[in-house]
C-alpha positions as CSV (number, residue, x, y, z in Angstrom):
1,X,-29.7,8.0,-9.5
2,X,-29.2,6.1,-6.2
3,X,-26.2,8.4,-5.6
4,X,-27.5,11.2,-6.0
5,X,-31.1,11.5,-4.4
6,X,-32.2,13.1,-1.0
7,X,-31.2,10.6,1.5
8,X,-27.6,10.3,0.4
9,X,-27.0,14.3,0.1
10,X,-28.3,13.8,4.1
11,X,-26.1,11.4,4.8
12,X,-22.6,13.1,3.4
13,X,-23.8,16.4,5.3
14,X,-23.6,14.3,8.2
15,X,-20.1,12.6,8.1
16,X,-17.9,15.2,9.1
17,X,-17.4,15.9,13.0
18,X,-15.3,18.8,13.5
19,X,-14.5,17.9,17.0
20,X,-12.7,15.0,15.4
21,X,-9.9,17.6,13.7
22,X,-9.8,20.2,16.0
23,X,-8.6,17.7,19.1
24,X,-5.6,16.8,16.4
25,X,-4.3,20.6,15.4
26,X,-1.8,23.1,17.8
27,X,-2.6,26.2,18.4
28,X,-5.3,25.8,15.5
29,X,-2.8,24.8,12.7
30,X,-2.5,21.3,11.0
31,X,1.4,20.0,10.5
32,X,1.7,20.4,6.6
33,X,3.6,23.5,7.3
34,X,3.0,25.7,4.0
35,X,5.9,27.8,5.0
36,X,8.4,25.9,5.6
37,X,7.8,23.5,2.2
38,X,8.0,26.5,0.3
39,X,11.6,27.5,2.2
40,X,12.8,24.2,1.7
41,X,12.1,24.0,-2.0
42,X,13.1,27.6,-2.6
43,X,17.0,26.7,-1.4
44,X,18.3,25.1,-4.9
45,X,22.0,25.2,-3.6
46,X,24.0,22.2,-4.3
47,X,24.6,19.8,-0.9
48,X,27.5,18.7,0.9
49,X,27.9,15.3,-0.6
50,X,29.4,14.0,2.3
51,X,26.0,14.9,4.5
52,X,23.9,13.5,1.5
53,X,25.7,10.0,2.2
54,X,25.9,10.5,6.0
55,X,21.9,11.2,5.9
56,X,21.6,8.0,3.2
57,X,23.6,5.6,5.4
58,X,21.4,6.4,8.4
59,X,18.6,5.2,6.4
60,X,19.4,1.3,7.6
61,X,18.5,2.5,11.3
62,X,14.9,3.0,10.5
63,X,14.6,6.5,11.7
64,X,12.7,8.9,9.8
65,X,14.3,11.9,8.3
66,X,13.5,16.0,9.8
67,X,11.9,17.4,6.4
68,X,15.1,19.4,5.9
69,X,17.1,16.3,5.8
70,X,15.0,15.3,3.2
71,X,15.2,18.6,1.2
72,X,18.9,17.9,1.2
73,X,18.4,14.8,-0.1
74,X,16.2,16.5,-2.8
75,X,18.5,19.5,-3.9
76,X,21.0,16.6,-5.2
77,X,21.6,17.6,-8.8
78,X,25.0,15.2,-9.8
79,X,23.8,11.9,-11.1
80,X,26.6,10.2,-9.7
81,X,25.6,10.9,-6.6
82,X,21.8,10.1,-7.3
83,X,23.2,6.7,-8.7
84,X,24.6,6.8,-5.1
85,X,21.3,7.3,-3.4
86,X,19.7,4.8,-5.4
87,X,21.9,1.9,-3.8
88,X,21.6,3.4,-0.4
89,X,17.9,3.3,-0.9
90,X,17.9,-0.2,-1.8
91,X,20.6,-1.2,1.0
92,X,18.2,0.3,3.4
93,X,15.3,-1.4,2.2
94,X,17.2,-4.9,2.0
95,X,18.6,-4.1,5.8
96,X,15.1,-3.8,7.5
97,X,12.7,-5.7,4.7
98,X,15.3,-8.4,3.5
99,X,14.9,-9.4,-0.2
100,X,11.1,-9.9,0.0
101,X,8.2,-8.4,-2.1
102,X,4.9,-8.4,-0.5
103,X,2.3,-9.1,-3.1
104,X,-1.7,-8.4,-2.6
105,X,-4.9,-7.6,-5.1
106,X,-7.2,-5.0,-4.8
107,X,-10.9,-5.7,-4.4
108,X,-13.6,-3.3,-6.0
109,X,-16.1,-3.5,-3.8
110,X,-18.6,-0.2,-5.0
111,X,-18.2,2.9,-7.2
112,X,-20.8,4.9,-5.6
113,X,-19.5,8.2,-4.8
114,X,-21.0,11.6,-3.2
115,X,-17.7,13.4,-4.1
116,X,-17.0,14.9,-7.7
117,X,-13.1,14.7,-8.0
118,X,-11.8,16.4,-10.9
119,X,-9.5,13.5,-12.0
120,X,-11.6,10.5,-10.4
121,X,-13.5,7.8,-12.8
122,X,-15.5,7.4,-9.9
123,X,-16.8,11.3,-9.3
124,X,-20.5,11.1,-9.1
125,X,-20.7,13.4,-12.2
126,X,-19.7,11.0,-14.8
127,X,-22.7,9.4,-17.0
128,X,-20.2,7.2,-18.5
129,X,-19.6,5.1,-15.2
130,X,-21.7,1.8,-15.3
131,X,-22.6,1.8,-11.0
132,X,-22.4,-1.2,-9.2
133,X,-22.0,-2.7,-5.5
134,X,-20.6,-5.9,-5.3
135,X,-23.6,-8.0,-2.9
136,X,-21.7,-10.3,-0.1
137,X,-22.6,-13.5,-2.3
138,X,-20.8,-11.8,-5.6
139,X,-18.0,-11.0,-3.0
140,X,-17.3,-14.4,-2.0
141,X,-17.1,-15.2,-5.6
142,X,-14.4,-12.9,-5.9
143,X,-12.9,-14.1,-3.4
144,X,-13.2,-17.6,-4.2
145,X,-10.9,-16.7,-7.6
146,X,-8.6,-14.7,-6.0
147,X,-7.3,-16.8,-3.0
148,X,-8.7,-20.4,-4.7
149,X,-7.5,-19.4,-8.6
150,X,-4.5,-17.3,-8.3
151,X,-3.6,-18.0,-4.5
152,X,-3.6,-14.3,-3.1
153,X,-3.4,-14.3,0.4
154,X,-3.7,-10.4,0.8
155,X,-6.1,-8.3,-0.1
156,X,-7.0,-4.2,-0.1
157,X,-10.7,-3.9,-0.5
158,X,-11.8,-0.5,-1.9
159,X,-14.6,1.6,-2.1
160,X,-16.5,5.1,-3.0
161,X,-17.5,7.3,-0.6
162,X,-21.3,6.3,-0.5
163,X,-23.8,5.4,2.5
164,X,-24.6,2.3,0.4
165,X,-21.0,1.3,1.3
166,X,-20.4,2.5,4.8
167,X,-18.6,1.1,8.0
168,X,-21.0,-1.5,8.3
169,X,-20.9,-2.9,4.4
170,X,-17.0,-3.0,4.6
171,X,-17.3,-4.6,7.9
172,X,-19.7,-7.3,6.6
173,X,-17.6,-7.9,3.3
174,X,-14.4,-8.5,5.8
175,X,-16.1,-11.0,7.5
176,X,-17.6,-12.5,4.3
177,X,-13.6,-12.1,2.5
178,X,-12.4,-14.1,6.1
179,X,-14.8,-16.8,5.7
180,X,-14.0,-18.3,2.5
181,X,-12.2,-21.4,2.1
182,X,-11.5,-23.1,-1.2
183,X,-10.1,-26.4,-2.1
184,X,-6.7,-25.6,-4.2
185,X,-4.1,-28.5,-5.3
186,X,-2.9,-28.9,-1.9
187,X,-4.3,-27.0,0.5
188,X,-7.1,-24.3,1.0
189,X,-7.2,-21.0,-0.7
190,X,-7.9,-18.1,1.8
191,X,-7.4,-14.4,2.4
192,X,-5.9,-14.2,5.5
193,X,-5.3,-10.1,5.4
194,X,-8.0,-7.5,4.5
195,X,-6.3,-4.1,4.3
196,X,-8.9,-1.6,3.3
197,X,-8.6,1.5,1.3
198,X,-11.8,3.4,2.1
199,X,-13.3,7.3,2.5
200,X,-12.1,8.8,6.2
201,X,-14.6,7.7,9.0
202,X,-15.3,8.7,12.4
203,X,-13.3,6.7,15.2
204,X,-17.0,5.2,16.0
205,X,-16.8,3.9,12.4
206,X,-13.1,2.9,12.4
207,X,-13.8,1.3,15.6
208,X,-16.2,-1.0,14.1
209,X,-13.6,-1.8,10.9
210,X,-10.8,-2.5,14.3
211,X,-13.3,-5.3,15.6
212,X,-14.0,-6.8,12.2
213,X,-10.3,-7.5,11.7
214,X,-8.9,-5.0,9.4
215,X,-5.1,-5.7,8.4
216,X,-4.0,-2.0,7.5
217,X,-6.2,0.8,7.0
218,X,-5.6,3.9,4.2
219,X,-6.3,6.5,2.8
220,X,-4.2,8.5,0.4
221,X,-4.7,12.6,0.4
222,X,-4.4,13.1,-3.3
223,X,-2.8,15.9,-2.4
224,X,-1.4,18.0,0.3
225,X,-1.1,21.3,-1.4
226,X,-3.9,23.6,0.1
227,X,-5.0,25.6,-3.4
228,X,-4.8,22.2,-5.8
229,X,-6.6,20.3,-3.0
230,X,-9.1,22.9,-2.9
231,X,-9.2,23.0,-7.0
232,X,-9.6,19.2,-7.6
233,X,-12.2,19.0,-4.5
234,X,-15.7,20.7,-5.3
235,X,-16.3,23.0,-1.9
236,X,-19.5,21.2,-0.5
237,X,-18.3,18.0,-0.7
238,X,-17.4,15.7,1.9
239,X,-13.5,15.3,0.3
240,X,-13.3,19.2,-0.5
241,X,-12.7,19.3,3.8
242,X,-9.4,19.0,3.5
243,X,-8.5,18.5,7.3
244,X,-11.5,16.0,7.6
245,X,-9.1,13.7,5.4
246,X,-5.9,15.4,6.6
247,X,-6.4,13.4,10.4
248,X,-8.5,9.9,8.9
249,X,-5.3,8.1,10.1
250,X,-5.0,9.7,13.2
251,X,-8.3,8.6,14.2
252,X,-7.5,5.2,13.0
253,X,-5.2,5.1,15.4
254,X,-7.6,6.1,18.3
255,X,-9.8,3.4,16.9
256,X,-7.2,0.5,17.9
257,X,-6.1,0.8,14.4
258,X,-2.4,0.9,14.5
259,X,-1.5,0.2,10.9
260,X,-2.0,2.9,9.0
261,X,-0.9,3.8,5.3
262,X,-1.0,6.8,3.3
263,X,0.1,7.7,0.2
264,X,-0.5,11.2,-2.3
265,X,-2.1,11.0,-6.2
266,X,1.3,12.0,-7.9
267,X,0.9,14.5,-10.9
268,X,-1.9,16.8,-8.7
269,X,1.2,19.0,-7.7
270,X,4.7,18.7,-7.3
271,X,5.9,15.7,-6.5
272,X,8.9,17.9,-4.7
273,X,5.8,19.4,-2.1
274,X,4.0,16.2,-1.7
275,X,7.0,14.1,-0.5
276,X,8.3,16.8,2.3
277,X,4.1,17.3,3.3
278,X,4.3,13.2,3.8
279,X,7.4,13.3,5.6
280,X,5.1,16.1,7.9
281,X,2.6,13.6,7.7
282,X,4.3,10.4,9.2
283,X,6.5,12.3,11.8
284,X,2.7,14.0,13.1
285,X,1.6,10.1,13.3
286,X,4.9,9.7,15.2
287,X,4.7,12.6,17.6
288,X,1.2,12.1,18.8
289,X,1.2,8.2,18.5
290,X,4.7,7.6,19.2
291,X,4.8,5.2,15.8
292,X,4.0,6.6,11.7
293,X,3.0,5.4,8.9
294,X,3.1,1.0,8.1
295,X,3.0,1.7,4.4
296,X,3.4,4.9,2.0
297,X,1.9,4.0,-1.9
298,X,3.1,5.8,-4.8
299,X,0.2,6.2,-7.6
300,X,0.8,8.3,-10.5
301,X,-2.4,9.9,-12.2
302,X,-3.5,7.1,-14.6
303,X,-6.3,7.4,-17.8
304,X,-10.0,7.3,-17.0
305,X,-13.0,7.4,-18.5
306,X,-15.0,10.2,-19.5
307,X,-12.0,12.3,-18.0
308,X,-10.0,15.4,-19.0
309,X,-6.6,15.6,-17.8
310,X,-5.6,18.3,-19.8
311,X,-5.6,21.0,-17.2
312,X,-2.5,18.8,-15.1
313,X,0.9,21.0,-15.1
314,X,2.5,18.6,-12.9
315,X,2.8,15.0,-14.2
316,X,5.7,12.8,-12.7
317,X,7.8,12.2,-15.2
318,X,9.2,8.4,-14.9
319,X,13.1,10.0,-13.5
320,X,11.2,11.8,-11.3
321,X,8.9,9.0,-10.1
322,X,12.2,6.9,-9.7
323,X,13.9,9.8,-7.7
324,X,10.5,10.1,-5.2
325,X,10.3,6.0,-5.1
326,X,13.9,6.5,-3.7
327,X,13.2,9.8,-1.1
328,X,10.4,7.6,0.5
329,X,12.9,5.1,1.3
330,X,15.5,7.0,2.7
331,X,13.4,9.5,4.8
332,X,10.9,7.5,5.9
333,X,12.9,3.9,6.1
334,X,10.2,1.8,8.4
335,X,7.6,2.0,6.2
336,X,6.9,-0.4,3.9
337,X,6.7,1.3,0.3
338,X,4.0,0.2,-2.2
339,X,3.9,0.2,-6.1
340,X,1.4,-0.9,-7.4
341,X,0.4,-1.8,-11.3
342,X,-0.4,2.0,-12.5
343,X,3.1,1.3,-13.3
344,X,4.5,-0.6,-16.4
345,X,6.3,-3.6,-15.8
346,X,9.6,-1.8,-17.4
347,X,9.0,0.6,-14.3
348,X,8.3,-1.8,-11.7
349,X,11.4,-3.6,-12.3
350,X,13.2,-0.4,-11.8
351,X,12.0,0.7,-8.7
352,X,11.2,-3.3,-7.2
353,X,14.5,-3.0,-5.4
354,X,13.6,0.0,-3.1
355,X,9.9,-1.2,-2.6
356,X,8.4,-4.1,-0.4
357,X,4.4,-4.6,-1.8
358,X,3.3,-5.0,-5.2
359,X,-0.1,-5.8,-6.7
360,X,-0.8,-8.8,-8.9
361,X,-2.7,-10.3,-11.3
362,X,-5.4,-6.8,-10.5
363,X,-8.5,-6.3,-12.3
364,X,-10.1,-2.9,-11.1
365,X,-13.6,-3.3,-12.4
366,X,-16.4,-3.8,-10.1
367,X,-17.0,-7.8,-10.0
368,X,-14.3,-8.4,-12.5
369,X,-12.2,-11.5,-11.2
370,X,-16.0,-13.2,-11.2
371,X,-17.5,-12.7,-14.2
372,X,-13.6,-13.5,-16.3
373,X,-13.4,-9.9,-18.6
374,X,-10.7,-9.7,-19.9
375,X,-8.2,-6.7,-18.5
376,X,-5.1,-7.0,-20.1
377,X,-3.4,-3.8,-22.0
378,X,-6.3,-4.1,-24.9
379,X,-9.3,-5.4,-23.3
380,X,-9.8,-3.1,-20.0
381,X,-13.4,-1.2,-19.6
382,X,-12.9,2.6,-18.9
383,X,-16.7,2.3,-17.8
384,X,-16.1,-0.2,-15.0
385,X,-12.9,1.0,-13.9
386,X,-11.5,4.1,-11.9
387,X,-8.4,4.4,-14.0
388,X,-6.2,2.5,-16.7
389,X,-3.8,-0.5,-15.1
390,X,-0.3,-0.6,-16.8
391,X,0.9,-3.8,-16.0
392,X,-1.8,-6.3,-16.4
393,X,0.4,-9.7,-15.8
394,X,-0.7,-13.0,-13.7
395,X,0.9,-13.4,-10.3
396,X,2.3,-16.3,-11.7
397,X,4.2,-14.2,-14.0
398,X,5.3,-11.9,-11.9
399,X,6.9,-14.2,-9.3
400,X,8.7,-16.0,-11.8
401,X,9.9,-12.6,-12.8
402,X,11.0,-11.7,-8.8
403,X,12.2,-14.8,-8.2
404,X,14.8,-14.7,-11.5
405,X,15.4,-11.2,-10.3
406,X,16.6,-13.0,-6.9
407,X,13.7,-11.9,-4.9
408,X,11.3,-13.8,-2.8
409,X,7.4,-13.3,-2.9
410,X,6.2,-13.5,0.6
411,X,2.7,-14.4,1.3
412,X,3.4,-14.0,5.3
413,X,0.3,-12.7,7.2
414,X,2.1,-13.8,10.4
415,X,2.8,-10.4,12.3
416,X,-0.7,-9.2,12.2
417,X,-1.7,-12.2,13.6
418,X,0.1,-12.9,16.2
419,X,-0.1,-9.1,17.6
420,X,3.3,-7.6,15.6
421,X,1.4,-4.9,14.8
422,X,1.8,-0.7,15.4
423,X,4.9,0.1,17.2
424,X,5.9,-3.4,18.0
425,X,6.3,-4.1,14.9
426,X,8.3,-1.1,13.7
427,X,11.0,-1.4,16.9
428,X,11.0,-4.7,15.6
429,X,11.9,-4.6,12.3
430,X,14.1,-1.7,13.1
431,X,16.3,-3.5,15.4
432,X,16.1,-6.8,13.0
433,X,14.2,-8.9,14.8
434,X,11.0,-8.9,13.2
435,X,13.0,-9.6,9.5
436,X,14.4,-12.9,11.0
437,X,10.3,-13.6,11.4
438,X,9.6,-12.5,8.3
439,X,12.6,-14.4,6.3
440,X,11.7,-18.0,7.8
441,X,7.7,-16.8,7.1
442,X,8.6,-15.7,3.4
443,X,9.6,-19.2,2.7
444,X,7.0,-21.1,4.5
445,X,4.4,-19.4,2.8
446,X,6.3,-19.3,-0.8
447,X,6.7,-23.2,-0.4
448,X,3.3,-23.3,0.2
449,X,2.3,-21.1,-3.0
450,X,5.0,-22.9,-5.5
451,X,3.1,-26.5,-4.3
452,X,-1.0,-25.2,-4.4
453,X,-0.5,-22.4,-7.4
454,X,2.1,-22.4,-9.3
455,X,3.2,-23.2,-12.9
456,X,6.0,-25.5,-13.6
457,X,7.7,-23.0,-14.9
458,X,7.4,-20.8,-12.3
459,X,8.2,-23.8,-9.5
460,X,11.4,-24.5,-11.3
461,X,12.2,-20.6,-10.7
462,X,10.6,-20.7,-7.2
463,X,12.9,-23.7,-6.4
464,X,16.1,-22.3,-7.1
465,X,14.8,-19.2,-4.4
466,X,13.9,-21.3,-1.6
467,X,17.3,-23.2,-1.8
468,X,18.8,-20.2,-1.7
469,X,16.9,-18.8,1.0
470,X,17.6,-21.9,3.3
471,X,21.5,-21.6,2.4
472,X,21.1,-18.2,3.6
473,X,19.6,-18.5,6.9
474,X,21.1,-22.1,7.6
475,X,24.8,-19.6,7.4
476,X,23.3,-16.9,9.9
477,X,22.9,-19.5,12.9
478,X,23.5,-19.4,15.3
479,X,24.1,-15.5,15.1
480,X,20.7,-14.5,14.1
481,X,19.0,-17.7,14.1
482,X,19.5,-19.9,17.5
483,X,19.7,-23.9,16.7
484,X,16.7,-24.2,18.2
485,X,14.5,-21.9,16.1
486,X,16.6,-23.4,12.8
487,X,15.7,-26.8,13.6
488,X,12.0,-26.0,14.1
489,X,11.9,-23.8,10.9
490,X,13.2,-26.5,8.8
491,X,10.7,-29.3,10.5
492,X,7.8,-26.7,9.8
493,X,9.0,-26.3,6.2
494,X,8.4,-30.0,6.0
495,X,5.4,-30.3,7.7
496,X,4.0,-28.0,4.3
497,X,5.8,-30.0,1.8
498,X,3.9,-33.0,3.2
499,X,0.9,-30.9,2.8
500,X,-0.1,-28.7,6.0
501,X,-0.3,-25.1,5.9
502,X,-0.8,-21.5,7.7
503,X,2.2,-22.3,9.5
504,X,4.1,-19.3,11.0
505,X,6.6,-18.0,13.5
């Protein structure tokens, strides 16, 4: 098979660049300090509540928690006081984020892989994988349905770890994504955000993802416990070097990249272990780069095909998941926090209050918005897809759902392009500024979405939203919002009722 012949085992033995890790460690050591998880987690005595609510207030301020502030948070056994943590979670995320919801789709670009995961529909051993890369032209046609059918504006590409899709494939199918313009009601269907979600690179590689206009680049670690990694990760493999995926977002950042996102496979191990080791994670970002992680994604383990799970010990059960959703928020408060439709739509609804992105209207199979397959709950293909979705529902749906639940769906791509990016955009959104951007470019771009994709049904929802958006921000000036600026916002607002669009603050 393609994946498997001389030239591609050359090419994997050739990714790796060891003086790309070692420049990152002290004294030779990585930061997921072993030691000190297995201290923290050890302690099982029940905390002061008054420092569990002192540590969840401080949430609002956007700093991120020590990880023994977090183990506090985690030793919490009364569930009143958990039902406590659950609104402070949720106050912080409404504090920094406001009430929007990010939404995106994923893009399966390839499912060629050189690594042999254990729990991975994509591991180059299974026979029962039908292998396919998308060519630019199918991924225009993707593309074409995704921002001219359903009106996504966002996108996270995603690929195998395969020379067939390296740096310069993904760079090529950014450009190709950018390019496409299609006629909707009103205006033109586009992507105007390409976040990818690819193998670790070199910073020569990243670099050339930096100049093709990558939105947020990531890469989860699956896991960040040392003897599971090393279990689930075949040794002579380019994912069984743990540190080479330890630092990918470290290099990002020496690329120019400075969003960055990361995110652990929950069910590998602990979900206790992985959350402190991600805490480690962003606060290493933060110490060398002087800014962490832009998002942090919670997947649990799904089905795939051809797969045994039955040697997992550690699944998340769905208190536990809720419990983690909330941790993220409070210890690492900047970041935006990701669900995405592993989950049930029972589950996303209980957790949408702490989160800020969700997925949409996803198909996962390679070319599968194209060619129309069906992928709700009884018509996915195990053969074409890395793992089972959960909640299957049109973006339609799903912002008539948020907007009934009193949340609005932005479709805002503003910061990344005009430069609110890295560590700009994180002071900015921690000191408040950056949400009164975001809160007038929510509404633009929902306007914009109800008008050129949405139902009736859904616009009679949608409606209701906006209104109540504009009585919100029309009572905040001139405190947060100066005359001027109001004025201007609700000219713009008209200019795309009477049919512009892509405008932004």
């Amino acid at each position: 098979m393609l994946h498997e012949d001389s030239s591609v085992m050359e090419w994997a033995g050739s990714v790796i660049r060891p003086e790309e890790i070692e420049k990152y460690l002290v004294d030779g050591r990585d930061f997921v300090d072993d030691a000190l998880i297995e201290a923290l987690l050890a302690e099982r005595s029940e905390p002061d509540p008054a420092l569990v609510r002192e540590l969840a207030r401080g949430a609002c301020t956007g700093v991120t928690l020590t990880p023994e502030q977090t183990a506090v948070l985690l030793r919490v056994r009364d569930e009143g006081l958990w039902e406590e943590l659950f609104d402070a979670a949720a106050k912080a995320k409404r504090a920094i984020y406001d009430n929007r919801v990010v939404t995106f789709a994923p893009l399966y670009c390839g499912d060629l892989c050189v690594n042999d995961c254990a729990y991975c529909g994509f591991r180059k051993s299974n026979t029962a994988m039908r292998r396919k890369v998308l060519t630019f032209s199918q991924v225009a046609k993707e593309t074409e349905l995704l921002a001219g059918r359903i009106g996504h504006k966002r996108l996270v590409i995603v690929f195998g770890e395969h020379p067939a899709t390296d740096a310069d494939y993904i760079a090529e199918v950014m450009q190709r994504i950018y390019a496409v313009r299609v006629p909707g009601r009103v205006g033109m269907g586009a992507i105007r955000r390409c976040n990818v979600n690819a193998a670790p690179m070199s910073v020569q590689d990243l670099g050339k993802l930096h100049r093709a206009g990558i939105g947020t680049f990531q890469v989860f670690q699956e896991t960040y416990h040392r003897p599971t990694y090393a279990e689930v990760h075949p040794a002579g493999t380019v994912k069984g070097h743990m540190r080479w995926r330890l630092y990918a977002l470290h290099r990002a950042m020496d690329a120019g990249i400075d969003d960055v996102a990361m995110g652990a496979l929950l069910g590998l191990y602990d979900w206790r272990h992985e959350l402190l080791a991600m805490v480690m994670h962003t606060r290493d970002l933060e110490r060398q780069f002087g800014i962490g992680v832009h998002t942090v994604s919670v997947p649990r383990i799904e089905p795939a095909e051809n797969t045994d799970f039955s040697w997992l010990r550690h699944r998340v059960s769905d208190r536990d998941f809720k419990r983690l959703v909330c941790l993220l928020r409070l210890a690492i408060p900047s970041a935006g926090l990701i669900v995405t439709c592993r989950e049930t739509p029972a589950m996303m609804r209980d957790v949408i209050p702490m989160c800020t992105q969700r997925d949409a209207s996803s198909r996962i199979g390679i070319g599968a918005y194209a060619d129309g397959e069906r992928e709700d709950a009884g018509g996915q293909t195990g053969e074409r897809q890395q793992f089972i979705l959960g909640d299957t529902r049109s973006l339609d749906e799903v912002v008539r759902e948020l907007a009934g639940m009193g949340y609005i769906t932005s479709f805002c791509t503003a910061g990344y392009r005009c430069g609110r990016t890295g560590k700009k955009i994180m002071d900015l959104l921690r000191s408040g500024q950056e949400g009164c951007f975001c809160k007038l470019n929510a509404v633009l771009t929902f306007q914009e979405w109800l008008a050129d994709f949405a139902s009736p049904e859904t616009v009679a929802v949608g409606e209701r939203i906006v209104d109540q958006e504009l009585a919100e921000v029309k009572a905040r000036v001139p405190g947060d919002f100066p005359e001027a600026l109001y004025h201007n916002f609700l000219a713009t607002l008209e200019r795309i009722r009477r049919g512009e669009r892509d405008l932004y603050f």
